[in-house]
MIZA-782686 format. One line per 2 residues: their letters; for each residue x, y, z of N, C-alpha, C, O, CB. Coordinates in Angstrom, 2 decimals. Glycine has a CB too. Layout:
% residues N
A) X/Y/Z/X/Y/Z/X/Y/Z/X/Y/Z/X/Y/Z  ...
//
This chain:
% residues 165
XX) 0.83/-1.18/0.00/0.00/0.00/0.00/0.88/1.25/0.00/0.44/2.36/-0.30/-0.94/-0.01/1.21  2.33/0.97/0.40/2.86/2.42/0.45/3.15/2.79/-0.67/3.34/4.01/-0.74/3.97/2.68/1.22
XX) 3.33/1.90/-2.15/3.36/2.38/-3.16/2.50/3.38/-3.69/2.79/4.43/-4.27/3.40/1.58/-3.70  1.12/2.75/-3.34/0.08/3.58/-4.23/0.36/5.13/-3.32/0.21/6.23/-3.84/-1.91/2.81/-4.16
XX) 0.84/4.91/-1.79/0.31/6.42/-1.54/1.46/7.12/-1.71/1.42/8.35/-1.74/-0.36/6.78/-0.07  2.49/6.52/-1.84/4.26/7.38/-2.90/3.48/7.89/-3.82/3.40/9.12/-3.88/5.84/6.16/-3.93
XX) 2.59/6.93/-4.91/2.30/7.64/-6.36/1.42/8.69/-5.65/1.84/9.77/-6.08/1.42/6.62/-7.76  0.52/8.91/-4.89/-0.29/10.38/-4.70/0.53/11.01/-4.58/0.95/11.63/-5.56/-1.23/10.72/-3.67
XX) 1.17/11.14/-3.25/2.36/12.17/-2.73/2.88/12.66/-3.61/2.98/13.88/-3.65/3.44/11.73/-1.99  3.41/11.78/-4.68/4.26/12.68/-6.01/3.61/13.10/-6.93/4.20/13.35/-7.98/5.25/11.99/-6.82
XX) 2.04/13.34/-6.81/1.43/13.69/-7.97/1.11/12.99/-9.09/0.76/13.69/-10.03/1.97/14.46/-8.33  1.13/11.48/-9.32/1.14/10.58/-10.44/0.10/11.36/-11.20/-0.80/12.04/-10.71/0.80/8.98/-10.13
XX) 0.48/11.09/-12.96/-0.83/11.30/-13.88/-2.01/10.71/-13.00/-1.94/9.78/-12.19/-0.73/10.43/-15.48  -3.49/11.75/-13.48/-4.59/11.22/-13.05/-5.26/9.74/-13.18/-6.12/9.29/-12.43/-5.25/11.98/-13.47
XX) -4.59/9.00/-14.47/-5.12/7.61/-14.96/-4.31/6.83/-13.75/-4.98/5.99/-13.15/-4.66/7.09/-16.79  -2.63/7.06/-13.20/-2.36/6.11/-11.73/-2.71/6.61/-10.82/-2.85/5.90/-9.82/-1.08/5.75/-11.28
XX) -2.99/7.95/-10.75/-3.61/8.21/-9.44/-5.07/7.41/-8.96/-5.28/6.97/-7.83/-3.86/9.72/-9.46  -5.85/7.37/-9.93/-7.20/7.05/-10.04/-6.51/5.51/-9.54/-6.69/5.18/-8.37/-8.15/7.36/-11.71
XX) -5.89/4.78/-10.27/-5.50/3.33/-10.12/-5.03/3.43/-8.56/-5.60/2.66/-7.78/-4.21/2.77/-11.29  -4.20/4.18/-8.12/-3.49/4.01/-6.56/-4.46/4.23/-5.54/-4.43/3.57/-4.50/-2.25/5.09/-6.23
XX) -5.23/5.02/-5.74/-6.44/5.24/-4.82/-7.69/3.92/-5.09/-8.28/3.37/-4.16/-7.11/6.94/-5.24  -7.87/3.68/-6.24/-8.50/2.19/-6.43/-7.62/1.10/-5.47/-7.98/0.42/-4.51/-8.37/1.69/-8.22
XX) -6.77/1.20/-5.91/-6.04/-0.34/-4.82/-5.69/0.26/-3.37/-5.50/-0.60/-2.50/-4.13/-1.14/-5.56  -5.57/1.64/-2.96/-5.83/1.48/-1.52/-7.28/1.04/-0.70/-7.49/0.26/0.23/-5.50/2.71/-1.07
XX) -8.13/1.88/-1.48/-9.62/1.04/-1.21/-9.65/-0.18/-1.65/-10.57/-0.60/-0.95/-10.87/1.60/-1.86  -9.24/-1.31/-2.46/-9.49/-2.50/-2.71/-8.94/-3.22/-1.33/-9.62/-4.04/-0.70/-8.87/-2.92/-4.09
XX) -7.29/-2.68/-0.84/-6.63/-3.68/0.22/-7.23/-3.19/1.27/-6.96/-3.89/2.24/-5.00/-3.74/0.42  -7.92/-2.32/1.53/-8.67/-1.90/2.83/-10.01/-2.58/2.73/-10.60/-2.77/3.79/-8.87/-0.23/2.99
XX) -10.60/-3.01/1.56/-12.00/-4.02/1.46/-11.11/-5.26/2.00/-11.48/-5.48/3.16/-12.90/-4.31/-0.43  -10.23/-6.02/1.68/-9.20/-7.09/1.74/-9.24/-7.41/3.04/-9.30/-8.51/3.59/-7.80/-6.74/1.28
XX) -9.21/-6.57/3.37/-8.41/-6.55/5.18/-9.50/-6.03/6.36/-9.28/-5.82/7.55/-6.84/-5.13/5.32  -10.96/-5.89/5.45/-12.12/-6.12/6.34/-12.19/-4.53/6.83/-12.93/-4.39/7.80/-11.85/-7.39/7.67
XX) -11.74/-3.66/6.48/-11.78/-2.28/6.58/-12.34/-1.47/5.98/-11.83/-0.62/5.25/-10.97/-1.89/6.53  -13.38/-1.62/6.18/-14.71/-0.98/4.82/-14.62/0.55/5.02/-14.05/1.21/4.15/-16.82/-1.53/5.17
XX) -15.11/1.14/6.06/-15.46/2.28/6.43/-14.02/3.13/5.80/-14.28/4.23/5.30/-15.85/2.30/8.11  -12.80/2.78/5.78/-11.47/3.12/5.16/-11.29/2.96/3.79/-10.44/3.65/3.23/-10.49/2.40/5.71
XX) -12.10/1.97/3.00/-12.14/1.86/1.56/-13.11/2.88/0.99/-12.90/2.89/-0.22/-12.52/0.45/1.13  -13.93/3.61/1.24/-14.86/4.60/0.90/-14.42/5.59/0.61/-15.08/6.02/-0.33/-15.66/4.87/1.66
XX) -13.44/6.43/0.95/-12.78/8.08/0.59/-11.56/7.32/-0.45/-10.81/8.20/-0.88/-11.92/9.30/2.41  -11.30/6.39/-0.78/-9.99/6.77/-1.49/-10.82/5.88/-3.03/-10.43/5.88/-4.19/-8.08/5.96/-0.57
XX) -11.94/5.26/-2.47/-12.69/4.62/-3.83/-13.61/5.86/-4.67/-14.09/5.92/-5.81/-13.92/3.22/-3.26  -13.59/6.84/-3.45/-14.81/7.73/-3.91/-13.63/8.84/-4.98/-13.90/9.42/-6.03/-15.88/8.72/-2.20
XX) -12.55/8.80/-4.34/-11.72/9.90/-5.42/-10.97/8.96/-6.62/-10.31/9.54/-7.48/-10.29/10.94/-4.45  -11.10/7.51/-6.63/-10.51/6.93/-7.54/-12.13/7.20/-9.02/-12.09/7.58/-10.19/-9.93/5.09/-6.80
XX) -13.17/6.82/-8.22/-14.21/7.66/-9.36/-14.28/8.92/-9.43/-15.28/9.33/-10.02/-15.57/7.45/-9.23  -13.49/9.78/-8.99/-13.74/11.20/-8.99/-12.57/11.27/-10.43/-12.72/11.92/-11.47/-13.33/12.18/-7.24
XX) -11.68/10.58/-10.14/-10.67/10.83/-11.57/-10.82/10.12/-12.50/-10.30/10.36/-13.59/-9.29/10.69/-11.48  -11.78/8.80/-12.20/-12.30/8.20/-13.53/-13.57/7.00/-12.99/-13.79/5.97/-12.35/-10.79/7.35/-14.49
XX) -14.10/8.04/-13.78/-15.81/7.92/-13.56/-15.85/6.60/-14.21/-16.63/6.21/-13.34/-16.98/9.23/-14.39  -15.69/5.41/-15.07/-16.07/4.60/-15.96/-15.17/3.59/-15.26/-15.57/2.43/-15.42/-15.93/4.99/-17.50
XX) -14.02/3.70/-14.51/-13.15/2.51/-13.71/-14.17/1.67/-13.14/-14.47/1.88/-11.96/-12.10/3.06/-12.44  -14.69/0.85/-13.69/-15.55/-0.10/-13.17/-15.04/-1.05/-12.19/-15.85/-1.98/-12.07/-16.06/-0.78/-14.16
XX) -14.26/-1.16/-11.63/-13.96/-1.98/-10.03/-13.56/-0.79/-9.14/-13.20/-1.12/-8.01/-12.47/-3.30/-10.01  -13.55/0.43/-9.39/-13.49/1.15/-8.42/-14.87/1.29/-8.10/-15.07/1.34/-6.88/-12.77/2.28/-8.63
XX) -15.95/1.38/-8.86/-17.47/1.59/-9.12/-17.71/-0.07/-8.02/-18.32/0.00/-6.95/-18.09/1.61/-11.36  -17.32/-0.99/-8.37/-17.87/-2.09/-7.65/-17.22/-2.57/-6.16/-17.93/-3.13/-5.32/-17.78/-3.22/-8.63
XX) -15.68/-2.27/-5.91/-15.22/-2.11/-4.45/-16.20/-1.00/-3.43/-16.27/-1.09/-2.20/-13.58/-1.52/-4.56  -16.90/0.03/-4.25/-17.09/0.99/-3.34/-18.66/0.71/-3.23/-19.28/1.35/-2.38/-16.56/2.50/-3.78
XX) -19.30/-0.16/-4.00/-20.64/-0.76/-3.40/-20.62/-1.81/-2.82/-21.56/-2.22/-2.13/-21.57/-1.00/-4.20  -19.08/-2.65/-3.09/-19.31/-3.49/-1.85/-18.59/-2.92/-0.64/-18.79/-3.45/0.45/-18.82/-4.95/-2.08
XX) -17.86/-2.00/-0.71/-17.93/-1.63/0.86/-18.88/-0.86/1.48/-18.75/-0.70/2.70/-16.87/-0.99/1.24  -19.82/-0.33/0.92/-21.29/0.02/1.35/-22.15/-0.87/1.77/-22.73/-0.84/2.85/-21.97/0.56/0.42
XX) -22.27/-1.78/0.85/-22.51/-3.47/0.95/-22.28/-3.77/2.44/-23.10/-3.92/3.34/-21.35/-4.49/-0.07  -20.41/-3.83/2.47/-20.25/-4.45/4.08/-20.70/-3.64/5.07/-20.80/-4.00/6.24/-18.81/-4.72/4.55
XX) -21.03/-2.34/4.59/-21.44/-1.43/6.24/-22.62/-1.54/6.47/-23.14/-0.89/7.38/-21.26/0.24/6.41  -23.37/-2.42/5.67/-24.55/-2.27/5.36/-25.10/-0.89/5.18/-25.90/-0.77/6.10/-25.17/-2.91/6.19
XX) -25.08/0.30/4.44/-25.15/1.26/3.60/-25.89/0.89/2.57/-25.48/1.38/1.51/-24.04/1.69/3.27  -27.29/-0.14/2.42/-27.62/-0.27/1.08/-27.81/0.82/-0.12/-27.37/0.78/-1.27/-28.64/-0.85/1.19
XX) -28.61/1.81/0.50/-29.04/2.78/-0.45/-27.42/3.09/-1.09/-27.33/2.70/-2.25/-29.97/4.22/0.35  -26.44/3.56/-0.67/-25.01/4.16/-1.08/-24.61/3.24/-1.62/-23.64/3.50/-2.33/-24.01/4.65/-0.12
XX) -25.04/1.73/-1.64/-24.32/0.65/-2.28/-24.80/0.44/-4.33/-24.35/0.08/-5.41/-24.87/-0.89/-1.15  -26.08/1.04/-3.58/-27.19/0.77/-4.77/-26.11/1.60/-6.44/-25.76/0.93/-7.41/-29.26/1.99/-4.17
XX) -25.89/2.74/-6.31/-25.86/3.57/-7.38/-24.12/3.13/-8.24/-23.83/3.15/-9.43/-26.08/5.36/-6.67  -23.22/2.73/-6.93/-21.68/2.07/-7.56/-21.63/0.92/-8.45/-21.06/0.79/-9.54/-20.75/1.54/-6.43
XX) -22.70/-0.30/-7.44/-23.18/-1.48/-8.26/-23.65/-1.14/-9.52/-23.19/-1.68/-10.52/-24.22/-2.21/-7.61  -24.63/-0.21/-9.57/-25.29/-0.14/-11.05/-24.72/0.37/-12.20/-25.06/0.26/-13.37/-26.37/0.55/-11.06
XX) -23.18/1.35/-11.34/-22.39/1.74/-12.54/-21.95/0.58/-12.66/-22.14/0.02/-13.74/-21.34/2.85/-12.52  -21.26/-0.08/-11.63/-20.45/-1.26/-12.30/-20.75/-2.35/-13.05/-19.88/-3.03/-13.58/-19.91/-1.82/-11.54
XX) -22.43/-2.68/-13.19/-22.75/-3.83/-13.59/-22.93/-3.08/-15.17/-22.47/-3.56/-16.21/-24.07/-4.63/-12.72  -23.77/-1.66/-15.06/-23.67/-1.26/-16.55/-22.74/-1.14/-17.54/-22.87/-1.17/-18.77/-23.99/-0.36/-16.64
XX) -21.38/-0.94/-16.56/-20.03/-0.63/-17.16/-19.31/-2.17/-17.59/-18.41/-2.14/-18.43/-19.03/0.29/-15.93  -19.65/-3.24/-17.12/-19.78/-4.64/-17.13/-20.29/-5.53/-17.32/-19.86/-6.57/-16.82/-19.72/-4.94/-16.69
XX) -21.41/-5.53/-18.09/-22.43/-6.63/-17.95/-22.17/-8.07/-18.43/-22.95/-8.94/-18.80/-23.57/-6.21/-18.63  -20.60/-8.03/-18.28/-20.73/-9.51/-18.84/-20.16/-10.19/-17.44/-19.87/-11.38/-17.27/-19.68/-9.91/-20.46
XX) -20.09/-9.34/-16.69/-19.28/-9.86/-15.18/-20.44/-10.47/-14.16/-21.23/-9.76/-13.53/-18.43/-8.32/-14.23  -20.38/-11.86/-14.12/-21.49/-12.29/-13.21/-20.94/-11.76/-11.76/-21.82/-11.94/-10.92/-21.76/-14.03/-13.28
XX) -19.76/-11.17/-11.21/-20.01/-10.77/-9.66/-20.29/-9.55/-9.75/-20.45/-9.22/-8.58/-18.89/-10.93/-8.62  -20.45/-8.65/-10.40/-21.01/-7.61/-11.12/-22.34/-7.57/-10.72/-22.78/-6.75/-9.92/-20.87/-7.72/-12.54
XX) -23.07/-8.56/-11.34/-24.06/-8.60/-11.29/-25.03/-9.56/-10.21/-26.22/-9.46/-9.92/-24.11/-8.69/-12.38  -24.29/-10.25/-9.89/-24.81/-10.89/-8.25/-24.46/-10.10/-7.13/-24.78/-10.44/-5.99/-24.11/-12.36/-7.81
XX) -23.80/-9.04/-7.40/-23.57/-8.41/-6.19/-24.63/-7.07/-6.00/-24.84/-6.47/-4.94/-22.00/-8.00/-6.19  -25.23/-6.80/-7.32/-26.16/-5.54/-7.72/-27.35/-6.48/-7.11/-28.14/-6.04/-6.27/-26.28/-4.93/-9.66
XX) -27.41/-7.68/-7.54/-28.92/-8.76/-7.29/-28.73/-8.30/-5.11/-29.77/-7.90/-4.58/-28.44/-11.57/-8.03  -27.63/-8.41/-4.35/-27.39/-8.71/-3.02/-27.94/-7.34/-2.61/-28.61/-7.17/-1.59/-25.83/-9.14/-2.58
XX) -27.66/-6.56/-3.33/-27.71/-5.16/-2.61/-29.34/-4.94/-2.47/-30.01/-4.65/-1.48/-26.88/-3.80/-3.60  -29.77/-5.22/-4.02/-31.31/-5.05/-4.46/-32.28/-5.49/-3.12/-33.14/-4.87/-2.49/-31.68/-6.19/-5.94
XX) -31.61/-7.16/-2.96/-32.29/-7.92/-2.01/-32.21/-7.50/-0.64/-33.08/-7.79/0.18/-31.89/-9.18/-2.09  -31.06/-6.75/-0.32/-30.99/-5.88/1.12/-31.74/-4.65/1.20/-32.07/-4.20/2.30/-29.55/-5.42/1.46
XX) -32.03/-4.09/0.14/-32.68/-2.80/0.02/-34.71/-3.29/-0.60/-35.50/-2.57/-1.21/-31.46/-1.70/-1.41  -34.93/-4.91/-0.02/-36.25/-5.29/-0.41/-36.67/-4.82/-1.65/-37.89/-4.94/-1.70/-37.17/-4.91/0.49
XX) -36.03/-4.11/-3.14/-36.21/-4.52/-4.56/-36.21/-5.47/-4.99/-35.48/-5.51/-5.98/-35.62/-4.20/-5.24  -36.91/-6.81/-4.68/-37.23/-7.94/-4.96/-37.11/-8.13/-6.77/-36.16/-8.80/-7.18/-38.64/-8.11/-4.26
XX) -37.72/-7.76/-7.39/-37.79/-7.84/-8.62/-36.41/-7.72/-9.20/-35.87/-8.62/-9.84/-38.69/-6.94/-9.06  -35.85/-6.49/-8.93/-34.35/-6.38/-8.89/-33.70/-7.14/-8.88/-33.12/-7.64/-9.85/-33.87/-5.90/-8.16
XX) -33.61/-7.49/-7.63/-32.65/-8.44/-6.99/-32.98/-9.69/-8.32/-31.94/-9.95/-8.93/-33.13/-8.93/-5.01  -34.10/-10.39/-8.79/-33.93/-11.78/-9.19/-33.53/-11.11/-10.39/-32.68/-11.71/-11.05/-35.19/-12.95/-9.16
XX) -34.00/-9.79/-10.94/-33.02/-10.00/-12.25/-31.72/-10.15/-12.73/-31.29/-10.48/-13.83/-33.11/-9.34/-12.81  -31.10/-9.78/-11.51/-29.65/-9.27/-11.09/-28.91/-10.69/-10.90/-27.78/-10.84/-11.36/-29.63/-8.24/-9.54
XX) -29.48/-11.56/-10.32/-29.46/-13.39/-9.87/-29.44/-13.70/-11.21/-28.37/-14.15/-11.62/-30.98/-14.27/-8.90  -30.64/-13.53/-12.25/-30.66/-14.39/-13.29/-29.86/-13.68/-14.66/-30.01/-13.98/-15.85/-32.23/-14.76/-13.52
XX) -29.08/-12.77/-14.13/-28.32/-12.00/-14.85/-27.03/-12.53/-14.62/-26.09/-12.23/-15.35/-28.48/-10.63/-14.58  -26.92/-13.22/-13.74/-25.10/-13.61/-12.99/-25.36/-15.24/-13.44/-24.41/-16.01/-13.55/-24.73/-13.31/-10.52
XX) -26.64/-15.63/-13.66/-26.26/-17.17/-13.38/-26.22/-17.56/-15.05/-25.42/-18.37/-15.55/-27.64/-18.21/-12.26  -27.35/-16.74/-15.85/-27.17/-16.57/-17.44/-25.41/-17.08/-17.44/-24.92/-18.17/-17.73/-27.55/-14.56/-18.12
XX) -24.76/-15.81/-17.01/-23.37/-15.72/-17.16/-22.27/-16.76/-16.68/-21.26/-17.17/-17.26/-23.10/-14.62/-16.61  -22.72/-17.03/-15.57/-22.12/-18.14/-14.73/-22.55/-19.25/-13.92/-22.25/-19.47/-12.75/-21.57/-17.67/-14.02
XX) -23.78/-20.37/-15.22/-24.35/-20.95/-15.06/-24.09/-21.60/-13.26/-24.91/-21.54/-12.34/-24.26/-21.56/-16.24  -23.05/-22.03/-13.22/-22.41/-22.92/-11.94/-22.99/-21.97/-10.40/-23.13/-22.58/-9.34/-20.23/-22.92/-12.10
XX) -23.25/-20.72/-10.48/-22.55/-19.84/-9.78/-23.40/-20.38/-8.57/-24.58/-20.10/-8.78/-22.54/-18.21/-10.24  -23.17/-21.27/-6.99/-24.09/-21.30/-6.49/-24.16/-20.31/-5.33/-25.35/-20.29/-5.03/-24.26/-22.45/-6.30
XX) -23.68/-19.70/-4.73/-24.27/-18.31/-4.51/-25.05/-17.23/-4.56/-25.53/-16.46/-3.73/-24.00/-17.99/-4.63  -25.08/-17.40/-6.23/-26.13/-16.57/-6.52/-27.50/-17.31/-6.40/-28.44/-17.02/-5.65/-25.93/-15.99/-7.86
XX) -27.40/-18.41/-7.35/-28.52/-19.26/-6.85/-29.21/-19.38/-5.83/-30.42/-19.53/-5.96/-28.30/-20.13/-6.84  -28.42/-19.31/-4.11/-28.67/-18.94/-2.71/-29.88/-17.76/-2.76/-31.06/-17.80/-2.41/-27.19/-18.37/-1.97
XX) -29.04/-16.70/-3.36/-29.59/-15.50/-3.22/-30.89/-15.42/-4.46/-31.80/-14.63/-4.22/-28.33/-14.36/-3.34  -30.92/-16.00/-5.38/-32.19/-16.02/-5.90/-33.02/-16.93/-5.20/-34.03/-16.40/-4.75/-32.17/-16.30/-7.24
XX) -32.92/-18.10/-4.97/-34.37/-18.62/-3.86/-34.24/-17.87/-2.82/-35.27/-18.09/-2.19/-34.47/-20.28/-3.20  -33.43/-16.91/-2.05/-34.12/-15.94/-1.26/-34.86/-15.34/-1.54/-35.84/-15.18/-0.82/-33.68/-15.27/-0.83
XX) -34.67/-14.56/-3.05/-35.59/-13.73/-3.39/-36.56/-13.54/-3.51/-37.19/-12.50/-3.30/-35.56/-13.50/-3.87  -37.05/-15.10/-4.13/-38.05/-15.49/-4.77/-38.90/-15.96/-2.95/-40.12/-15.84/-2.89/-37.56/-16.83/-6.19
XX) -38.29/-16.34/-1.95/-39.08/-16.67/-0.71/-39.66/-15.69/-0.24/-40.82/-15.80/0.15/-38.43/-17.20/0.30  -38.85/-14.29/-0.13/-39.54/-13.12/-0.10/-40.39/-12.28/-0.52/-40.78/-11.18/-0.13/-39.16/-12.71/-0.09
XX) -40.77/-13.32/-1.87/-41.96/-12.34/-2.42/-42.88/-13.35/-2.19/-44.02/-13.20/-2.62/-41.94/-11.70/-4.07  -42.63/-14.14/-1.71/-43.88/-15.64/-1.56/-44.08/-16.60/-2.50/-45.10/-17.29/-2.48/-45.39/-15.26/-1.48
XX) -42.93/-16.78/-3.60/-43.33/-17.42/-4.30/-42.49/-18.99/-4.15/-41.53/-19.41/-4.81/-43.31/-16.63/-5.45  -43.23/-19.65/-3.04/-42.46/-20.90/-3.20/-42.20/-22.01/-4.44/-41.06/-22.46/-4.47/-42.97/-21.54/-2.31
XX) -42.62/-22.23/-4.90/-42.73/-22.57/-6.26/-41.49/-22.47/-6.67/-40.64/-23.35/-6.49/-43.62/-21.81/-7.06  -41.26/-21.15/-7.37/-40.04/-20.62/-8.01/-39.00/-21.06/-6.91/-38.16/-21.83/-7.36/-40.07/-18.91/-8.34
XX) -38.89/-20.79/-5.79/-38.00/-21.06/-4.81/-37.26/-22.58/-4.85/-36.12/-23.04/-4.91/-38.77/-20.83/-3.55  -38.60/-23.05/-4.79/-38.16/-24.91/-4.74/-37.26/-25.27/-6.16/-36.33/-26.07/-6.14/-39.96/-26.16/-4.84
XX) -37.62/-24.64/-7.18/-37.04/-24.55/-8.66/-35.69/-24.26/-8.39/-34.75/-24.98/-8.73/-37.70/-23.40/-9.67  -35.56/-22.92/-7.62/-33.89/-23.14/-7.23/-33.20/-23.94/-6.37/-31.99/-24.16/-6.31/-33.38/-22.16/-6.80
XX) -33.99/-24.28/-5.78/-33.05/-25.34/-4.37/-33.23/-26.60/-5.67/-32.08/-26.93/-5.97/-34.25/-25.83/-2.07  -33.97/-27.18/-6.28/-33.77/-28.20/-6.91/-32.49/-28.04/-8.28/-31.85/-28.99/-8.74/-35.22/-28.56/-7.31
XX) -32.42/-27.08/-8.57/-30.97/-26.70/-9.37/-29.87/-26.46/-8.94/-28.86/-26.58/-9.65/-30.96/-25.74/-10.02  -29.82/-25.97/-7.31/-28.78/-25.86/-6.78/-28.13/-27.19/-5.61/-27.17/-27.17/-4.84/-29.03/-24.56/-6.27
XX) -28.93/-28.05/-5.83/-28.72/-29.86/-5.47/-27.44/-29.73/-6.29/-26.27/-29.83/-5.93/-30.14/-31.32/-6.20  -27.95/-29.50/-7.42/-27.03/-30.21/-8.29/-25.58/-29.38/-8.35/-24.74/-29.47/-9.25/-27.75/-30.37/-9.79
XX) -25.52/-28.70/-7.35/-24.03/-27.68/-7.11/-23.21/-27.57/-6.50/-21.99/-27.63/-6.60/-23.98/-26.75/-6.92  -24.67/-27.20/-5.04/-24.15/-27.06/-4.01/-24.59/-28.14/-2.80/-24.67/-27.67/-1.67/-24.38/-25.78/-3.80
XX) -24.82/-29.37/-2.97/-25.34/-29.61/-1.99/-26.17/-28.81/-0.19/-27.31/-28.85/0.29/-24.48/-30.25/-2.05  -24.88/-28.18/0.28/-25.00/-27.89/1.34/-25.74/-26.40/1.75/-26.22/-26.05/2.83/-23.81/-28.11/1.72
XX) -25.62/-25.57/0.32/-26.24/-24.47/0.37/-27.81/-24.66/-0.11/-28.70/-23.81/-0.12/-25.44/-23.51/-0.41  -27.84/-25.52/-0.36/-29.13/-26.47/-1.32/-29.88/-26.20/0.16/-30.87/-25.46/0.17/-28.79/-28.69/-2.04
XX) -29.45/-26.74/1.28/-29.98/-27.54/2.33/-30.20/-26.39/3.43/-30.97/-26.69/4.34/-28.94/-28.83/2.80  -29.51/-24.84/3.44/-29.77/-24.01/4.04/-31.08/-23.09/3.12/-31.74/-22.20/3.64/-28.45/-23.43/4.39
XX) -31.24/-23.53/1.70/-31.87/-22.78/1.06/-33.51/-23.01/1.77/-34.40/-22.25/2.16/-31.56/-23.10/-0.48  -33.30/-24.64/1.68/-34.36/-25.66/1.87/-34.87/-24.95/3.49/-35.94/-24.37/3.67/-33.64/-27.56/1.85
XX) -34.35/-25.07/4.02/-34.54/-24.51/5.70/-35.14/-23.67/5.86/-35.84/-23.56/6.86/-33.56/-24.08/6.47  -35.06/-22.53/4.66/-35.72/-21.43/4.71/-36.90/-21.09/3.72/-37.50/-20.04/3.50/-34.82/-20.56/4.64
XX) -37.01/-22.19/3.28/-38.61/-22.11/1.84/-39.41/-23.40/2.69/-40.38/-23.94/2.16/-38.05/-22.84/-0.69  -39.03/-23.74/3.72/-39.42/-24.92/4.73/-40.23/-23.45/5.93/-41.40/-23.47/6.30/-37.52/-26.18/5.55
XX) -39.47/-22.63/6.20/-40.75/-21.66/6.72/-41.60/-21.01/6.00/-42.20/-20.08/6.53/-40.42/-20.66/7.42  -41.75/-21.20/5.12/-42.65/-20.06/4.44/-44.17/-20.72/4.64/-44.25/-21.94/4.70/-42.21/-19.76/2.59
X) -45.22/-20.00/4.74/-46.57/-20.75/5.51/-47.46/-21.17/3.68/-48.55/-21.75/3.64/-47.84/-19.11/6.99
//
């Protein structure tokens, strides 16, 4: 990290500055230091608005503070600036689903899994989604696709489409 903050100190062009302030907020997400990844992610988009992992470190460290609303607008640059990136886009589906945009959220799920058929995580997080709007049905559809993945996340999915009345 002392590199990137040598390159501020000396003034680096704005394209490494933007980069050095991106990777001090990335190793401060790294190292579980969210609230510290936020000012140096927020000026790595201040010098380049379209850096799409500076756009997605700084909604998931909103993400970790739970900050949904502040998480909401980084994700959506990043998934727009990305759309072929399924954590891109399972992570826009996580935020959706924390901020109860249900609809969101599963498009965001079936936007990551399109991409990364395997992905069972997301899968997790789409039969949440789908439990939260009441639709067991659809729910059971994912725990029965995600058998075939994850076993064990299969079985926490199950636990929880097992309360629904």
């Amino acid at each position: 990290m002392r590199t990137y903050e040598s390159a501020i100190r000396l003034q680096a062009p704005p394209d490494r500055l933007s980069y050095a302030y991106f990777k001090i907020g990335e190793v401060n997400n790294q190292q579980d230091r969210y609230a510290q990844a936020v000012a140096p992610l927020q000026k790595s988009l201040r010098l380049d608005p379209d850096y799409a992992p500076a756009a997605f470190e700084l909604g998931f460290a909103y993400t970790k503070l739970k900050q949904y609303e502040n998480a909401l607008e980084p994700l959506q640059h990043a998934a727009r600036l990305k759309p072929d990136d399924p954590d891109y886009q399972c992570r826009l589906g996580i935020a959706n689903l924390d901020l109860g945009k249900l609809p969101s959220a599963v498009a965001a799920f079936q936007q990551a899994i399109r991409l990364k058929p395997g992905y069972a995580e997301c899968y997790s997080f789409l039969g949440l989604a789908y439990v939260g709007m009441g639709n067991k049905e659809q729910a059971l559809q994912v725990y029965k696709k995600l058998q075939t993945i994850d076993k064990e996340a299969a079985r926490e999915l199950l636990d929880v489409i097992n309360t629904m009345k």
